[in-house]
FIMARPA-220924 format. One record per residue (C-alpha): x, y, z; residue in one letter; residue number from 1. Coordinates in nm, 2 decimals. Layout:
+--------+--------+--------+------+-----+
|   east |  north |     up | code | pos |
+--------+--------+--------+------+-----+
|      X |      Y |      Z |    A | NUM |
...
+--------+--------+--------+------+-----+
//
This chain:
+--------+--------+--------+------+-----+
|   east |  north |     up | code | pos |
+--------+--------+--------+------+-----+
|   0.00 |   0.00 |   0.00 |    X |   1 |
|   0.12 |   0.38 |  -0.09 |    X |   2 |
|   0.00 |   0.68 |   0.06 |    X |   3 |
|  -0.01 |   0.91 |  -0.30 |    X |   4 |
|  -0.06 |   1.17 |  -0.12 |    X |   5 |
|   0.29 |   1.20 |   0.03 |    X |   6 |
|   0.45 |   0.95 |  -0.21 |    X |   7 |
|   0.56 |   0.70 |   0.09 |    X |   8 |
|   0.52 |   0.30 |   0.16 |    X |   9 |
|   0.32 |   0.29 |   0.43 |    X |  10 |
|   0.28 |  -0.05 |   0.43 |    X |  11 |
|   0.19 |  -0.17 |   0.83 |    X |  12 |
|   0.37 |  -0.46 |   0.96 |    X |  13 |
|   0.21 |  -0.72 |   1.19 |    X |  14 |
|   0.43 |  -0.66 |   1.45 |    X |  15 |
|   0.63 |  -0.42 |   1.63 |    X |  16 |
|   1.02 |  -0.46 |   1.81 |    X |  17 |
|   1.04 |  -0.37 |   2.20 |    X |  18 |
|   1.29 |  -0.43 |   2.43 |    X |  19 |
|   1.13 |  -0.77 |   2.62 |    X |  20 |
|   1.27 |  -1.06 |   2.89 |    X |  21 |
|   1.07 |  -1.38 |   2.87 |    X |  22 |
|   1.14 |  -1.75 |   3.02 |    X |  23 |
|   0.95 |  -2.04 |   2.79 |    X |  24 |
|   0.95 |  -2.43 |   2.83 |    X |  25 |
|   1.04 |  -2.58 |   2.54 |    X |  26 |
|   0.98 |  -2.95 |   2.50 |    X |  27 |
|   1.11 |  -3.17 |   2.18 |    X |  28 |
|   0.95 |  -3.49 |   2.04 |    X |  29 |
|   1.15 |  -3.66 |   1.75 |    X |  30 |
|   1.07 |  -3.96 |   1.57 |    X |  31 |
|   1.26 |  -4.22 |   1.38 |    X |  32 |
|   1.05 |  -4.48 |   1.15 |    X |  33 |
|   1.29 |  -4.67 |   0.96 |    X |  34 |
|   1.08 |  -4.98 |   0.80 |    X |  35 |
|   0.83 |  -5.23 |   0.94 |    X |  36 |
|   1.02 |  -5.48 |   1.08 |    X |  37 |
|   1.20 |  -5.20 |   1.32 |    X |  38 |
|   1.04 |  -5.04 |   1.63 |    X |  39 |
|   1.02 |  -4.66 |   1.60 |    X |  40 |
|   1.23 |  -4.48 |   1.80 |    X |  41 |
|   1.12 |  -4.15 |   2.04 |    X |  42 |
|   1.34 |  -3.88 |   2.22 |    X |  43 |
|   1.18 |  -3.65 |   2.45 |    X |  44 |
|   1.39 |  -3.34 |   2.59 |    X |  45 |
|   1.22 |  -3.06 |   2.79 |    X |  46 |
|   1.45 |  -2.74 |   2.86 |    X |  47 |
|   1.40 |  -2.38 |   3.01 |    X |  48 |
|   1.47 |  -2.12 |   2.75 |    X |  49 |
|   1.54 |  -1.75 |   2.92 |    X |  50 |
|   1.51 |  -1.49 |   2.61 |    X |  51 |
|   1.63 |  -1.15 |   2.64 |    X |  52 |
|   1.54 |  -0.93 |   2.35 |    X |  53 |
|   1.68 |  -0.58 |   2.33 |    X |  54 |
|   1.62 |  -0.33 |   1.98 |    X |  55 |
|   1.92 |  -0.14 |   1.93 |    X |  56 |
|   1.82 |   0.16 |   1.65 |    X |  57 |
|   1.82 |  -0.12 |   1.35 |    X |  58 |
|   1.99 |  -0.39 |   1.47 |    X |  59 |
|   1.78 |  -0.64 |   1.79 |    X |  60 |
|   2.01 |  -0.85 |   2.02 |    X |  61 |
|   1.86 |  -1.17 |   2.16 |    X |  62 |
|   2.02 |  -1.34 |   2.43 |    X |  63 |
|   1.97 |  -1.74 |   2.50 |    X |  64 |
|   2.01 |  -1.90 |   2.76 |    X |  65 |
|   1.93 |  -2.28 |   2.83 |    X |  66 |
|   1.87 |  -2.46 |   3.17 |    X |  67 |
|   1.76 |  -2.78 |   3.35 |    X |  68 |
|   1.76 |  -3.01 |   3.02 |    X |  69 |
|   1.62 |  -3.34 |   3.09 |    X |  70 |
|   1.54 |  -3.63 |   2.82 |    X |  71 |
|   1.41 |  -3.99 |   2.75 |    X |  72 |
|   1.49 |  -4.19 |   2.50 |    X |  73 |
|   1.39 |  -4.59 |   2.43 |    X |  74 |
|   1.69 |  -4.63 |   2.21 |    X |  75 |
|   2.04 |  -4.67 |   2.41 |    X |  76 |
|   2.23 |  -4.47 |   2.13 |    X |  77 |
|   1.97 |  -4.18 |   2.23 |    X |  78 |
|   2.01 |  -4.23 |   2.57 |    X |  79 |
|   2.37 |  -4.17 |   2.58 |    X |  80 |
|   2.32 |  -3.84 |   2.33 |    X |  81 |
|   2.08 |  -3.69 |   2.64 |    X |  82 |
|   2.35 |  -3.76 |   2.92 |    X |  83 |
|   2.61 |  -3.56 |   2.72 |    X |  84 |
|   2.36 |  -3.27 |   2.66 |    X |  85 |
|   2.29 |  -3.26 |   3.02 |    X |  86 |
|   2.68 |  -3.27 |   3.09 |    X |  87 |
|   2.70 |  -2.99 |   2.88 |    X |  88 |
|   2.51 |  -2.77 |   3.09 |    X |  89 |
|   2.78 |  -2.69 |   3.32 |    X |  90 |
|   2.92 |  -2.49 |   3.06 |    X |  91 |
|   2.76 |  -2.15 |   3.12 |    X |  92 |
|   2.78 |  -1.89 |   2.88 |    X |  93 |
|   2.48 |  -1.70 |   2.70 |    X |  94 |
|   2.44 |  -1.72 |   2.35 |    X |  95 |
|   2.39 |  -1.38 |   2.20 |    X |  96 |
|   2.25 |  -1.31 |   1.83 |    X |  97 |
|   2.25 |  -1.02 |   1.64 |    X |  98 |
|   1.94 |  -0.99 |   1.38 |    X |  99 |
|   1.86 |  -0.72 |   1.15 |    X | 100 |
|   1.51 |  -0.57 |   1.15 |    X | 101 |
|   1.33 |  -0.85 |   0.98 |    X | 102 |
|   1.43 |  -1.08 |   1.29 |    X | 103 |
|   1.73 |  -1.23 |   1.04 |    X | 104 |
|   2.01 |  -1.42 |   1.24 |    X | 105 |
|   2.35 |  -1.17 |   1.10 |    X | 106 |
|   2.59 |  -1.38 |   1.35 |    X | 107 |
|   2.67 |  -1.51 |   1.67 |    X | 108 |
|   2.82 |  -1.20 |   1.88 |    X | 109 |
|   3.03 |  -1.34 |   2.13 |    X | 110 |
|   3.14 |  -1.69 |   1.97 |    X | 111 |
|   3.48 |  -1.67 |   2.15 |    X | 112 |
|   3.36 |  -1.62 |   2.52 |    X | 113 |
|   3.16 |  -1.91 |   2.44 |    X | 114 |
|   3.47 |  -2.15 |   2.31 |    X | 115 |
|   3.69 |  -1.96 |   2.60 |    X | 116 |
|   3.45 |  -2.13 |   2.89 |    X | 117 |
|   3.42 |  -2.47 |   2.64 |    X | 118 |
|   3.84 |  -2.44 |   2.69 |    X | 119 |
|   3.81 |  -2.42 |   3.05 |    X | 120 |
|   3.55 |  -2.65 |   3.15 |    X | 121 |
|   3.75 |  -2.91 |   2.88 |    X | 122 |
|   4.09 |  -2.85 |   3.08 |    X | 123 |
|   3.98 |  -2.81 |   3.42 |    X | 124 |
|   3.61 |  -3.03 |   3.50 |    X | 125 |
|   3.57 |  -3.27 |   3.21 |    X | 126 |
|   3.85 |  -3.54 |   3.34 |    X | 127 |
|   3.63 |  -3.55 |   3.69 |    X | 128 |
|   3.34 |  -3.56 |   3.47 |    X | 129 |
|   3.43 |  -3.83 |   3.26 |    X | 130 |
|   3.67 |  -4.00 |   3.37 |    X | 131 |
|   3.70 |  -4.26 |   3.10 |    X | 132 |
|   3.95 |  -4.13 |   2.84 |    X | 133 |
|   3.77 |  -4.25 |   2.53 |    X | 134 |
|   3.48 |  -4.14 |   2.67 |    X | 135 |
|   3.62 |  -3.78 |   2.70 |    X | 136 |
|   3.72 |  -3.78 |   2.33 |    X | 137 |
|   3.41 |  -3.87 |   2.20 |    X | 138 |
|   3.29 |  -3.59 |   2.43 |    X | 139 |
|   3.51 |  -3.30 |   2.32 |    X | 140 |
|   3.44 |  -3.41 |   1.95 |    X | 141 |
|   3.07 |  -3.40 |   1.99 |    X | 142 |
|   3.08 |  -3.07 |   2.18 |    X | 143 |
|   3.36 |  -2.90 |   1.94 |    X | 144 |
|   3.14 |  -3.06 |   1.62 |    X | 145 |
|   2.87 |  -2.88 |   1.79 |    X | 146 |
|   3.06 |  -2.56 |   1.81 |    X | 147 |
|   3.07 |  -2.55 |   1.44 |    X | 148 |
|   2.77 |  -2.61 |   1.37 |    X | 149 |
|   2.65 |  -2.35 |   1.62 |    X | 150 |
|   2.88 |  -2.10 |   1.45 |    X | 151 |
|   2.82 |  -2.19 |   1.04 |    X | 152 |
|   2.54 |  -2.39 |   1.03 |    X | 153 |
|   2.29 |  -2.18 |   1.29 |    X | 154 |
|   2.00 |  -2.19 |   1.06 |    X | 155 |
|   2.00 |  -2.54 |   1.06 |    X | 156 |
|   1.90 |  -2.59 |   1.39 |    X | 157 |
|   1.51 |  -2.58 |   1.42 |    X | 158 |
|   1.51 |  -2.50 |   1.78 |    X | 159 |
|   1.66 |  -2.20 |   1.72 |    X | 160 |
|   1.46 |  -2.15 |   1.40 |    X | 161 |
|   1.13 |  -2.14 |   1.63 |    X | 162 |
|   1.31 |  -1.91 |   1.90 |    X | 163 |
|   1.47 |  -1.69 |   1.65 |    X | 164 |
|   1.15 |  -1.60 |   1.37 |    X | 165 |
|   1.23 |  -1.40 |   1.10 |    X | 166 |
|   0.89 |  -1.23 |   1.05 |    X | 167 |
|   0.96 |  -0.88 |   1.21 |    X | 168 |
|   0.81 |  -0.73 |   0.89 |    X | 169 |
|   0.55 |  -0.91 |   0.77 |    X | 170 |
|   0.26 |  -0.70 |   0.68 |    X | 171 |
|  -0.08 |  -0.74 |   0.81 |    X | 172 |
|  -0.23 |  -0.78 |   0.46 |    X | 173 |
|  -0.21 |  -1.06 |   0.18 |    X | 174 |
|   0.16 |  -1.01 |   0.04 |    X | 175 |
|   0.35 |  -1.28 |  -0.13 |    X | 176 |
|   0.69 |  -1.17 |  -0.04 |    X | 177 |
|   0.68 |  -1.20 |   0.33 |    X | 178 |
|   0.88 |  -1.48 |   0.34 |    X | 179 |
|   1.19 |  -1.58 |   0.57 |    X | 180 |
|   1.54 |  -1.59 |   0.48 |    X | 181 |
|   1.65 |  -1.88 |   0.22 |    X | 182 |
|   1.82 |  -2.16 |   0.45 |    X | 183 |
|   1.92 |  -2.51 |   0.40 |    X | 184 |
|   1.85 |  -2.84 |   0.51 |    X | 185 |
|   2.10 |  -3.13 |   0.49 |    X | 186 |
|   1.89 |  -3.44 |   0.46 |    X | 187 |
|   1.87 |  -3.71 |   0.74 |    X | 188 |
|   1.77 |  -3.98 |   0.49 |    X | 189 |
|   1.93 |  -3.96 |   0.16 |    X | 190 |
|   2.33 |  -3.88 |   0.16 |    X | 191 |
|   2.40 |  -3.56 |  -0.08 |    X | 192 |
|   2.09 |  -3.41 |  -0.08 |    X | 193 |
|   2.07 |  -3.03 |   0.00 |    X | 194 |
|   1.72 |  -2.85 |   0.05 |    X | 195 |
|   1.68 |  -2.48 |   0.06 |    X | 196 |
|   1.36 |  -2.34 |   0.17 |    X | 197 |
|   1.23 |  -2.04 |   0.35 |    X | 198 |
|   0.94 |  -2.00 |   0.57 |    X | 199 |
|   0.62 |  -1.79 |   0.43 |    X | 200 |
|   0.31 |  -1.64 |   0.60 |    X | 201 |
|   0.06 |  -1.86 |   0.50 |    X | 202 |
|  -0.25 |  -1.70 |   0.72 |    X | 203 |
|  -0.27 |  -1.43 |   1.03 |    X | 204 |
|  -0.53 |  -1.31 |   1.24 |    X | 205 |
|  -0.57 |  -1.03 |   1.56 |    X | 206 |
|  -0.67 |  -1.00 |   1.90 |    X | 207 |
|  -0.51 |  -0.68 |   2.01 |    X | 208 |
|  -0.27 |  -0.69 |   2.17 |    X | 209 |
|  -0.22 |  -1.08 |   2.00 |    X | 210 |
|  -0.10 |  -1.15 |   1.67 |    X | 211 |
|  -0.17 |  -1.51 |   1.54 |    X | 212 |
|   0.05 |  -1.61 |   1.25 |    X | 213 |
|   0.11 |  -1.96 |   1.06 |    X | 214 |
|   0.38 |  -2.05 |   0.85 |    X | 215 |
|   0.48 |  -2.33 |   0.58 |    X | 216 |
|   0.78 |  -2.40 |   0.40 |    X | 217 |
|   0.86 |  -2.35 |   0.05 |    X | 218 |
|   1.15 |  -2.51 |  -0.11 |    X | 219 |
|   1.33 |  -2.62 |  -0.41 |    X | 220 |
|   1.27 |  -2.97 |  -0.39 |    X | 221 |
|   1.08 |  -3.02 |  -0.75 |    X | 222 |
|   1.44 |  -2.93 |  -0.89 |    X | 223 |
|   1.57 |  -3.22 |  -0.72 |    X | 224 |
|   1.39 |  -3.46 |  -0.89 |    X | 225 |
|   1.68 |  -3.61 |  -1.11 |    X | 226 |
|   1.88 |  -3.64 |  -0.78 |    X | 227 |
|   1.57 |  -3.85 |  -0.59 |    X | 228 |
|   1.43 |  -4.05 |  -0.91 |    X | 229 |
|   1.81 |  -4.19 |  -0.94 |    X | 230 |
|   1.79 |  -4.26 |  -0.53 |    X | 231 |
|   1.39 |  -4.43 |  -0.54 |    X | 232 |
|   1.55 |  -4.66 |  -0.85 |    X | 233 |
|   1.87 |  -4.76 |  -0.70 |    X | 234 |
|   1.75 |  -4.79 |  -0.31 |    X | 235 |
|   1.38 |  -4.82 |  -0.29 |    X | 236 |
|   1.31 |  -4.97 |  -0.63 |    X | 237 |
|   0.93 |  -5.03 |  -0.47 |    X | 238 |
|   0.85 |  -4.69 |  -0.44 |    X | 239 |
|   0.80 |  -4.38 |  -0.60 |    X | 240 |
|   1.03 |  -4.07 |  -0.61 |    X | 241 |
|   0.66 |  -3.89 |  -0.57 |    X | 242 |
|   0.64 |  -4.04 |  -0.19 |    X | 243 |
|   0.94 |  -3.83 |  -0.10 |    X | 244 |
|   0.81 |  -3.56 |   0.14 |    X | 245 |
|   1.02 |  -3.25 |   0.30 |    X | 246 |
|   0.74 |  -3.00 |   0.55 |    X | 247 |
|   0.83 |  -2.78 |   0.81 |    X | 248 |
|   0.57 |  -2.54 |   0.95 |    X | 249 |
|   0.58 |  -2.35 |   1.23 |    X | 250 |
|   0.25 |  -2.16 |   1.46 |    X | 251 |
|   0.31 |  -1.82 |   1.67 |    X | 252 |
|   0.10 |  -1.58 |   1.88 |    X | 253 |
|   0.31 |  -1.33 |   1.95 |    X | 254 |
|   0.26 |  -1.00 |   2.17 |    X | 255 |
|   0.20 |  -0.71 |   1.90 |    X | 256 |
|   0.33 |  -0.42 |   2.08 |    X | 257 |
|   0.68 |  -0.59 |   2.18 |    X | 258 |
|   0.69 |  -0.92 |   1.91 |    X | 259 |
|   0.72 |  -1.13 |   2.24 |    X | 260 |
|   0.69 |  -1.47 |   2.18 |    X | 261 |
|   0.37 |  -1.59 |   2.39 |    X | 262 |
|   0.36 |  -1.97 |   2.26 |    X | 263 |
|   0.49 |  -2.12 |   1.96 |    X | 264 |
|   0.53 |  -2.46 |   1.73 |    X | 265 |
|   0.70 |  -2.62 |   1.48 |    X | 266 |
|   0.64 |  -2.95 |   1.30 |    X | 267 |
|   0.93 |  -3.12 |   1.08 |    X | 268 |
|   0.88 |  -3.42 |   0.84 |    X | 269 |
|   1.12 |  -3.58 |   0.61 |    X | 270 |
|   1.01 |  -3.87 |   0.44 |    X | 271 |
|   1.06 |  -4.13 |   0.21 |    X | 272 |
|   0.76 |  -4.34 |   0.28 |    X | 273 |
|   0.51 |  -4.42 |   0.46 |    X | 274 |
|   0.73 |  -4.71 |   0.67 |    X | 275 |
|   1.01 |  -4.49 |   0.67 |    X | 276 |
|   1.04 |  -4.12 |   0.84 |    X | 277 |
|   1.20 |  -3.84 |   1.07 |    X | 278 |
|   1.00 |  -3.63 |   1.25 |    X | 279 |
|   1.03 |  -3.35 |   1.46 |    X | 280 |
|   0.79 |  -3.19 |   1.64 |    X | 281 |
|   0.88 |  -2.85 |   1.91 |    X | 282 |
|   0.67 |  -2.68 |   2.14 |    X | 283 |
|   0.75 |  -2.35 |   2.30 |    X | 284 |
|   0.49 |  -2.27 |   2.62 |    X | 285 |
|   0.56 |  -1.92 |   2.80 |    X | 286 |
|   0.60 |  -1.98 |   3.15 |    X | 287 |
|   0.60 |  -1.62 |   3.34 |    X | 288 |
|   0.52 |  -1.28 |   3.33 |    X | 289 |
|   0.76 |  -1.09 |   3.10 |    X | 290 |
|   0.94 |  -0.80 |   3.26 |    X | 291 |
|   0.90 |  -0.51 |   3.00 |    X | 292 |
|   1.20 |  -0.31 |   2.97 |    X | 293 |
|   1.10 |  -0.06 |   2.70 |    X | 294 |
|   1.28 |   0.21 |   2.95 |    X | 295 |
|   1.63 |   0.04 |   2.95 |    X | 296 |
|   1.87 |   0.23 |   2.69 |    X | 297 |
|   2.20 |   0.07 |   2.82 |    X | 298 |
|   2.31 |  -0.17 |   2.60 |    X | 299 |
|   2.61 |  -0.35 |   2.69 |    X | 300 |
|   2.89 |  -0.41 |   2.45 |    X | 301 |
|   2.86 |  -0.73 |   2.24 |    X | 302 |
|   3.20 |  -0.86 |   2.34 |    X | 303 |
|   3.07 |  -0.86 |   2.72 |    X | 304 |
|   2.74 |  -1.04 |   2.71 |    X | 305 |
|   2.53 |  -0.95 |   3.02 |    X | 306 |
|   2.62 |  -1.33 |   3.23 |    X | 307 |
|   2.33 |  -1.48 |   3.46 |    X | 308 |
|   2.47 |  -1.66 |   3.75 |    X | 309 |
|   2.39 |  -2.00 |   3.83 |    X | 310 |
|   2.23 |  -2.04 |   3.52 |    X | 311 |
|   2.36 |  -2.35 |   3.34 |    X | 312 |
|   2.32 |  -2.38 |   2.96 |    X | 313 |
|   2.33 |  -2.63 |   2.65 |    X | 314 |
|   2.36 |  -2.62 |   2.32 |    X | 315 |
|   2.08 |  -2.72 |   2.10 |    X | 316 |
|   2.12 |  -2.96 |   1.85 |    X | 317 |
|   1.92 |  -3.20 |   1.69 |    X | 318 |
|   1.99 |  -3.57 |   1.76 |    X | 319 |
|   2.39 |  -3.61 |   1.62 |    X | 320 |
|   2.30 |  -3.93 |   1.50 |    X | 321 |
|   2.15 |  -3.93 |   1.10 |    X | 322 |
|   2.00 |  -4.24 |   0.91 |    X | 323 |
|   2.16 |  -4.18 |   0.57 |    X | 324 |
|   2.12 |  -4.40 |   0.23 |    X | 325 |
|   2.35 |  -4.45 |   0.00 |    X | 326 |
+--------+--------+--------+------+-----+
//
């Protein structure tokens, strides 16, 4: 929409960007189908997500922090992936993200005070905490993996895909190009294949002062269609290329006035058949009051992240482990 009169967009956004400090639950359900004659296998991981979000002119910092993880798992592989996550929560540092206006991830702001404590904690706690010696190695690669991914691969975590939407300036009419940043998705089921999608308003509703919002996925997986015909023929000569399904959608009411996150979800599907899926499903629930600090205008220097003692933290990453064909 223009306004002709003075010759400016004055196109209205859904919602707007206050300085906000919210704690959530968030509680993860994955699902690994892999054929009939094999039991599926279920995580659960619950964790308490602190989220700090301060606007800064055109740039918002969000700071993350992550405590009392605890998971289930009726697979022993899974099992041991949850004790490590919960060892990691001795490390303590909060992540902190720098997003543009849209509510786009730009980087990680204070990557090394997070690998300093990871150095620390590796020299000084982890031999007590582990005392076996392979053990620890398979611990520091997991963590330091983790590190990397956390660094260069952010957007592929959907954790922080939910925490982090990119949907700052959506408008509050029928527009086509509200759509998320383009990111990628390395499949879990067929080795090589690369996805890239972004996230679209697909319908949105009000309730002053809440804002409803649904997203789906669009992606470029009908240009892959060489890549998975040559799979379905050479791996699953019973099925169709057609059955191959990649979804990811995502549900928000946010706050209007701040862009608070009051509850969201996201739903995750890759599969190649009925018999033979990964599924994620994420559910964030606000748990208190939020403290609104529209009056702060101290904003401390992204090399020295406000700290939050006796918090403990964890990184989140989907399960390490990948069922890959081929």
């Amino acid at each position: 929409m223009f306004n002709f009169l003075f010759g400016k967009d004055t196109e209205i956004y859904l919602l707007n960007q206050q300085n906000f400090s919210s704690n959530y639950q968030l509680t993860t359900k994955s699902c690994f189908v892999m054929g009939k004659n094999n039991p599926p296998v279920h995580i659960l991981s619950t964790a308490m997500v602190d989220l700090k979000q301060i606007v800064d002119k055109k740039k918002i910092i969000t700071r993350i922090s992550v405590t009392d993880v605890t998971g289930e798992a009726d697979h022993n592989n899974f099992k041991e992936s949850i004790r490590e996550m919960q060892l990691f929560t001795e490390i303590n540092p909060v992540i902190e993200v720098e997003r543009g206006e849209t509510g786009k991830v730009k980087r990680i702001s204070n990557m090394s005070e997070i690998r300093g404590e990871w150095e620390k904690w590796k020299d000084r706690q982890l031999p007590s905490a582990v005392p076996d010696e392979r053990k620890q190695q398979k611990v520091i690669k997991n963590y330091e993996t983790g590190l990397k991914l956390l660094e260069y691969n952010f957007d592929k975590n959907l954790q922080y895909v939910l925490l982090l939407p990119e949907c700052y300036q959506f408008t509050n009419y029928h527009n086509p190009q509200d759509l998320g940043t383009t990111k990628t998705y390395s499949s879990r089921l067929i080795e090589k294949l690369d996805i890239f999608y972004r996230l679209r308003k697909r319908s949105f509703s009000e309730e002053n002062p809440l804002v409803k919002l649904i997203l789906d996925s669009q992606s470029d997986i009908e240009e892959k269609e060489e890549q998975l015909i040559s799979f379905y023929e050479k791996y699953l000569p019973g099925f169709s290329h057609k059955d191959y399904l990649f979804d990811i959608k995502a549900e928000y009411t946010f706050n209007k006035n701040t862009s608070e996150i009051m509850n969201g979800k996201l739903s995750f599907i890759e599969k190649l058949h009925s018999d033979f899926f990964y599924a994620i499903e994420l559910d964030l629930a606000k748990q208190k009051t939020t403290i609104n600090e529209e009056q702060e205008t101290t904003i401390p220097p992204l090399s020295q992240p406000q700290r939050q003692p006796k918090k403990k933290w964890s990184i989140l990453l989907d399960d390490d482990d990948s069922f890959v064909i081929g």
